[in-house]
Wavefront OBJ file of the C-alpha trace (Angstrom):
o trace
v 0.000 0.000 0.000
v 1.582 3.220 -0.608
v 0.540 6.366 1.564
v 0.624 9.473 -0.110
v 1.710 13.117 2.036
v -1.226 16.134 1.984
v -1.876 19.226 3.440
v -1.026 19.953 7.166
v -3.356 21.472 9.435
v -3.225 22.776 12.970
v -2.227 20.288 15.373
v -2.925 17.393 12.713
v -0.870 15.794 9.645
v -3.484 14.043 7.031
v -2.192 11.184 5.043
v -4.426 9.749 2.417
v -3.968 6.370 0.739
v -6.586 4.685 -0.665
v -9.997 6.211 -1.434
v -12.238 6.696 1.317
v -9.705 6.083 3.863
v -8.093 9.387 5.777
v -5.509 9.225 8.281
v -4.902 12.361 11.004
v -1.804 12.436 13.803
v -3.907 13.115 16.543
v -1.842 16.032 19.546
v -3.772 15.052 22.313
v -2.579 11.208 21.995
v 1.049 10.141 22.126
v 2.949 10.446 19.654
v 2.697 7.500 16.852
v -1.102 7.262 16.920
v -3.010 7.950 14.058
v -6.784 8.750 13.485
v -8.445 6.842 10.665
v -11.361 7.463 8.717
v -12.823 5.220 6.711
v -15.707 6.436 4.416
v -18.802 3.951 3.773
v -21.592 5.653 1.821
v -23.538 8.167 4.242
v -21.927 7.084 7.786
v -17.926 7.165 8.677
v -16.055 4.284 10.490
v -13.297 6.030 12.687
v -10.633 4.141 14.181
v -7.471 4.545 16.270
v -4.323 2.835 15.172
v -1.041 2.766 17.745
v 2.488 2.967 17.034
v 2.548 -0.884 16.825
v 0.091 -1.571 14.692
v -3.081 -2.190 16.892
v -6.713 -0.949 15.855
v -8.516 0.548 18.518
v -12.486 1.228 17.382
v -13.398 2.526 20.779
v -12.366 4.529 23.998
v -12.310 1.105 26.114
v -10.017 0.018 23.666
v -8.013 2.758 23.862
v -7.825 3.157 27.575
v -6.726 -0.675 27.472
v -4.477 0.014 24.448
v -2.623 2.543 26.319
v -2.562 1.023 29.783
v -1.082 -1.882 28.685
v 1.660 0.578 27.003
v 2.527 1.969 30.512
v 2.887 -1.232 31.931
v 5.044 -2.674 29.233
v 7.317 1.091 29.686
v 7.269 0.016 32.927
v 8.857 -3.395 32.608
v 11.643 -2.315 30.321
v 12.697 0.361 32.384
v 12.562 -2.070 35.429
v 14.544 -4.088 33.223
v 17.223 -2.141 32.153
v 17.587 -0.679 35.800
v 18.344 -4.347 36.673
v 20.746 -4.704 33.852
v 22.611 -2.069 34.499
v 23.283 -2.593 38.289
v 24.500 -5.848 37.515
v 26.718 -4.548 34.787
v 28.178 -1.786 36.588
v 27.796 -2.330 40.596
v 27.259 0.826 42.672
v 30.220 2.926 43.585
v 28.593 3.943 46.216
v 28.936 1.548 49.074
v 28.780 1.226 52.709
v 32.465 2.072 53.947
v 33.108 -0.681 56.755
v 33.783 0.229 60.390
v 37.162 -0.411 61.857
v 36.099 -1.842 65.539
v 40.037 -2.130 66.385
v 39.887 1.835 66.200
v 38.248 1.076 69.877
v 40.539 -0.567 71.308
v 43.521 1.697 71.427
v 41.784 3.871 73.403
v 42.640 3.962 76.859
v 39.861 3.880 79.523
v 40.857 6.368 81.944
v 40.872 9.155 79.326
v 37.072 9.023 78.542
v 35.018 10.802 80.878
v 32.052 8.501 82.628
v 28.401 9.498 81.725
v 25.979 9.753 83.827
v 22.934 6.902 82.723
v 20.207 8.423 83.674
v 16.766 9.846 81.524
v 17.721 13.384 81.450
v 17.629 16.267 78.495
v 20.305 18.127 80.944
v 24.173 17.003 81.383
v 24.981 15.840 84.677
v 28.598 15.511 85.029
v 29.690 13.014 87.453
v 33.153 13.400 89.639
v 36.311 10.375 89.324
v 37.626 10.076 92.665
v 40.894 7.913 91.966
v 42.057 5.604 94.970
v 45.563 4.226 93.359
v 47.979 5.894 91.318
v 47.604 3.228 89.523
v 44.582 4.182 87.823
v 46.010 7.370 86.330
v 48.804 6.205 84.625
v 48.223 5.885 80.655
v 49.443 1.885 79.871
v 52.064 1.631 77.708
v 51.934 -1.413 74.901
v 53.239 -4.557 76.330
v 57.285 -4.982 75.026
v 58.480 -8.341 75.939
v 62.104 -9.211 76.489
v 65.442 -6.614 76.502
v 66.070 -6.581 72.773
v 62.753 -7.025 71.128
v 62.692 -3.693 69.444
v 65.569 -4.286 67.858
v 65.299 -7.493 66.539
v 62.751 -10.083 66.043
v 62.240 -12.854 68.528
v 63.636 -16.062 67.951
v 62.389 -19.690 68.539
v 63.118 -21.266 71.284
v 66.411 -23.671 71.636
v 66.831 -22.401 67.539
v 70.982 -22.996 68.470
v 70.180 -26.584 67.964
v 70.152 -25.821 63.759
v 73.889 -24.883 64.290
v 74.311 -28.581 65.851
v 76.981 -30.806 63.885
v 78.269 -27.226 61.865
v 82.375 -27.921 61.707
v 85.087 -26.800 60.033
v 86.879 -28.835 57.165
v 90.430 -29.991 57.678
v 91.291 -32.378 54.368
v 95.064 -33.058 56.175
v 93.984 -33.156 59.302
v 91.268 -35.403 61.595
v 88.505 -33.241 63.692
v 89.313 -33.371 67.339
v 85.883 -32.433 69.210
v 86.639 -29.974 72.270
v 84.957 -30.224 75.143
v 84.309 -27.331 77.825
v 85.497 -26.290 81.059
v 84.699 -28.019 83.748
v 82.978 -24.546 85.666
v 81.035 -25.044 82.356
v 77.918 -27.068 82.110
v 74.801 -27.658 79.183
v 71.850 -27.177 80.007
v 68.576 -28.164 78.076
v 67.201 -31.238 76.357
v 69.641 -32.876 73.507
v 71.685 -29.570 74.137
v 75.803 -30.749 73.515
v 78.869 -28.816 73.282
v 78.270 -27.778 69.792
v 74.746 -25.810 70.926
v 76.522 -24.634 73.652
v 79.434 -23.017 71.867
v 77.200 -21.346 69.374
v 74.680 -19.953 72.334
v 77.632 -18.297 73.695
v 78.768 -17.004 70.546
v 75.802 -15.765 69.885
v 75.554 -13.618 73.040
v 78.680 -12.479 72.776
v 78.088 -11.133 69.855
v 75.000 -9.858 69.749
v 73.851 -9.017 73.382
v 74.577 -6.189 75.448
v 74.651 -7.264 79.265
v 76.376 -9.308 81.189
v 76.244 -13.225 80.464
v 75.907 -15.476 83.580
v 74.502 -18.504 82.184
v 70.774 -20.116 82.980
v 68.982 -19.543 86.761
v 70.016 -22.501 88.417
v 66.938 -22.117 90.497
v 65.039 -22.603 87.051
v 67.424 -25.291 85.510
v 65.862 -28.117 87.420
v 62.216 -26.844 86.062
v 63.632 -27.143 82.177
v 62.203 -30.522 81.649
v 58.772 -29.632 82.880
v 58.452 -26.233 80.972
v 61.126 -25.201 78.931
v 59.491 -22.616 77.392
v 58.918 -21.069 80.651
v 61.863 -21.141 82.712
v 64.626 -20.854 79.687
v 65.982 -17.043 79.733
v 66.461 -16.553 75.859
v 69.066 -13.727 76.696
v 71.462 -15.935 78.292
v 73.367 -18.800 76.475
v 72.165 -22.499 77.322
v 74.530 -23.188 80.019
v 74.571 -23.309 84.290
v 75.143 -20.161 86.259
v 78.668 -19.397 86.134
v 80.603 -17.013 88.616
v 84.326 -15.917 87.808
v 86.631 -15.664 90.720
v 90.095 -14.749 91.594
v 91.732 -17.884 91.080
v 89.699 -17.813 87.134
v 91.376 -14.237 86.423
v 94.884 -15.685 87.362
v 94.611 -18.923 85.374
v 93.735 -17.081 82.527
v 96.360 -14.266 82.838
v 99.185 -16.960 82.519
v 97.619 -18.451 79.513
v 97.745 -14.901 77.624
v 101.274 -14.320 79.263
v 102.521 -18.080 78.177
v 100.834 -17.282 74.497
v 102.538 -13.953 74.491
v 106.005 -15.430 75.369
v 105.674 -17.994 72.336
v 104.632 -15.524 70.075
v 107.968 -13.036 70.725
v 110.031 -16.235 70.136
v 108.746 -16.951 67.171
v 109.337 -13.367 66.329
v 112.919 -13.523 66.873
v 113.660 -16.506 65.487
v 112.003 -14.868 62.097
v 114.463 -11.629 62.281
v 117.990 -13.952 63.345
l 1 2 3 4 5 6 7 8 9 10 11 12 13 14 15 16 17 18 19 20 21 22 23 24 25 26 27 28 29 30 31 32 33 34 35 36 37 38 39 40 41 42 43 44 45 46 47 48 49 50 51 52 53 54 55 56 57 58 59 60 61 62 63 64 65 66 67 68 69 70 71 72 73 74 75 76 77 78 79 80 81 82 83 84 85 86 87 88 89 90 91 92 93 94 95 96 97 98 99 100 101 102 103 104 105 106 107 108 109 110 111 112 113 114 115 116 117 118 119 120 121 122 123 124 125 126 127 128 129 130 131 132 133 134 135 136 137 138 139 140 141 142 143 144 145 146 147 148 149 150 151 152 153 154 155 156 157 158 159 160 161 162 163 164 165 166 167 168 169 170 171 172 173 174 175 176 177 178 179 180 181 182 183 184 185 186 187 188 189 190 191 192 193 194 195 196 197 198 199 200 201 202 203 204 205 206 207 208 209 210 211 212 213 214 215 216 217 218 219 220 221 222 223 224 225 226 227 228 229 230 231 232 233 234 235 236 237 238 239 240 241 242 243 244 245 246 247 248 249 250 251 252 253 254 255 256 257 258 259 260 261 262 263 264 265 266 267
């Protein structure tokens, strides 16, 4: 069928196509639907067509015609709401709440409130018994050296246990320790012991006196209790007089061989 263009009035747009048959935009309906008028002798059949296609001969019609339009707008905009939330999710989300914010703060710094059903402040007085209670706590810092360094495992000098040195023309001849010198600890031997000392010798900052022996005959039970991981793995030793002596003729003895081998270099 082919629609021919004619004359546009005010607030209408004919379009004739066959003869007999006029079509008007109507203003007052939405935009698509067309008025059709369909000439039959003396009387006129008049008819409402939609966007889509549908003929509408009455208002009923048309009041279902264009409910059923609202409802189907309806479901495609529900539609592509859903489509595009799942597409894109929403920037806009609920920011989470640190609870461990809470915990650094200390309790004596926040003022008590009063519980009671009042629309008026009613400050209430802190009468501190012990000293105690106004001192801010400081963060727990276990052992002497534990901002410096990480803590270590306990007994970890037992890794360094059969380490040696390699002599290809020469056999290993174990040492053994002093007799003031004892190991203490499960499975701990000379080696452990020797690298325990080294180890604080090296790398701690007081004094070394060996292991509590009040707490050496607890190790069994609870070593991880009663070992002191600043000290090295050996008895509570105590230097005296006669210690100093002995070891002052074993420098002067080592001193003496050294000069004669320095002379007999130079003759």
């Amino acid at each position: 069928m082919r629609w021919v263009k004619g004359s546009r009035d005010e607030g209408s747009s004919p379009m004739y196509g066959n003869e007999g048959v006029r079509r008007v935009e109507v203003s007052t309906l939405p935009r698509g639907w067309c008025r059709e008028e369909i000439s039959r002798g003396n009387r006129t059949d008049v008819h409402y067509i939609s966007p889509l296609g549908v003929r509408v001969r009455n208002r009923n019609e048309l009041g279902k015609q264009q409910q059923q339009q609202q409802q189907q707008r309806k479901y495609e905009s529900h539609a592509f709401t859903t489509f595009h939330f799942c597409e894109e999710p929403s920037k806009t989300r609920a920011k989470t709440y640190d609870f461990t914010k809470t915990l650094k703060n200390d309790a004596s710094l926040v003022p008590p409130i009063r519980q009671t059903a009042s629309i008026f402040k009613q400050p209430v007085t802190v009468h501190k018994i012990h000293k105690e209670h106004s001192k801010v706590k400081s963060d727990f810092k276990g052992g002497s050296n534990s901002n410096s360094e990480k803590p270590r495992q306990l007994f970890w000098e037992k890794r360094l246990s059969g380490l040696r040195a390699s002599y290809p023309d020469e056999d290993y001849e174990p040492f053994s320790l002093p007799s003031n010198i004892t190991a203490v600890g499960p499975g701990v031997n000379n080696d452990i012991v020797l690298a325990s000392i080294a180890t604080v010798l090296h790398m701690g900052n007081g004094s070394i006196n060996g292991q509590s022996n009040n707490k050496v005959n607890n190790f069994e039970k609870n070593p991880g209790v009663y070992v002191d991981p600043d000290q090295p793995l050996i008895g509570g030793v105590s230097v005296t007089q006669a210690d100093v002596e002995k070891q002052e003729e074993r420098v002067d003895a080592a001193r003496k061989a050294l000069e004669e081998a320095l002379e007999s270099l130079t003759e």
